[in-house]
N, C-alpha and C positions, 0 to 999 in steps of 0.2 A: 860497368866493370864486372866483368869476372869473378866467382867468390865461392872456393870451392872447399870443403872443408870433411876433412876423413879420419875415422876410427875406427876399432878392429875389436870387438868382443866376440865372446864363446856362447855359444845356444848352450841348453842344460844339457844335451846329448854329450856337449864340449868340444866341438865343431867350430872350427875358426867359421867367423863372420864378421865381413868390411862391410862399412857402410861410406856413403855419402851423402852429403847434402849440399847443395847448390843453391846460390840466389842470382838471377840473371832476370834485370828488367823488373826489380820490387817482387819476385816470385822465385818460394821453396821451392826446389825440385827434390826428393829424397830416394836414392835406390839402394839396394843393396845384395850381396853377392857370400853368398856360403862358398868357402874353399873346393868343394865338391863341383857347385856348378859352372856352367862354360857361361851363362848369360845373367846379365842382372834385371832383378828384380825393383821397377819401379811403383811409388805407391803416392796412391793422390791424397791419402792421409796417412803421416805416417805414427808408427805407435806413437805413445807418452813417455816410453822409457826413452826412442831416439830423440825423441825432442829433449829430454832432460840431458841429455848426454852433449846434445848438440848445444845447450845452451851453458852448457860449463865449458866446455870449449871456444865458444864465443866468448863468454864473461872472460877467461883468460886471455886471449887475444885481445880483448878492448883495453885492459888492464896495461899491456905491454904499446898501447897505441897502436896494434898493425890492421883494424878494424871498427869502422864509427858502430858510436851507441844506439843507430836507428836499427841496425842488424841484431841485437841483443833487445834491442823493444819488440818487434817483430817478433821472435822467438816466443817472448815471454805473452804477447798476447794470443797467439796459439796455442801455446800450456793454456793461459785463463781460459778459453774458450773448451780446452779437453775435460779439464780438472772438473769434477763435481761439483755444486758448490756448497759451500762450509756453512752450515746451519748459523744462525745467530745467537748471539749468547742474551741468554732473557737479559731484561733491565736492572739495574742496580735495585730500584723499587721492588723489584719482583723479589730477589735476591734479599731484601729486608724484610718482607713479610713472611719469606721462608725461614730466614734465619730467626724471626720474633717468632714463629710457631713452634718450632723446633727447643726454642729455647722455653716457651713457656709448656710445652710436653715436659720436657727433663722438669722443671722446675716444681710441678705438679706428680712427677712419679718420688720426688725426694725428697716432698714433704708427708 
């Protein structure tokens, strides 16, 4: 099936710009088309910002049932795959031995 989905933001110049995004056969397709030009622009990766945008639009649509949640998984693993990834947060362990140092510094300037 078919699964065509469009929205309309401003570049910083403030230049209307549509976009679409397409899934035909398990496959994004994403182009998009400034006011100014006669032809669009298709892109075989598209930014982070379209995909954010496209996946609020998606999450709305599944929300109201007009679209299953494999098209809203999809999305979301191509965000995972852009997004950097998020450093780990040390261990709780680590975190106590900082905080017994820290506290036995203070406890040591105030006596």
């Amino acid at each position: 099936m078919r699964n065509v989905h469009v929205w309309k933001t401003r570049t910083e110049e403030g230049e209307k710009r549509e976009v679409r995004a397409e899934r035909f056969g398990g496959k994004w397709r994403f182009q998009s088309k400034l006011k100014s030009e006669e032809r669009w622009t298709y892109y075989d990766v598209p930014s982070l910002e379209d995909l954010d945008e496209l996946r609020d639009i998606l999450w709305r649509k599944y929300q109201r049932k007009r679209l299953p949640h494999d098209d809203v998984a999809s999305i979301d693993a191509m965000i995972a795959q852009m997004r950097p990834a998020v450093p780990q947060m040390p261990d709780s362990s680590e975190d106590d031995s900082v905080a017994r140092a820290l506290r036995g510094a203070r406890q040591s300037n105030i006596s």
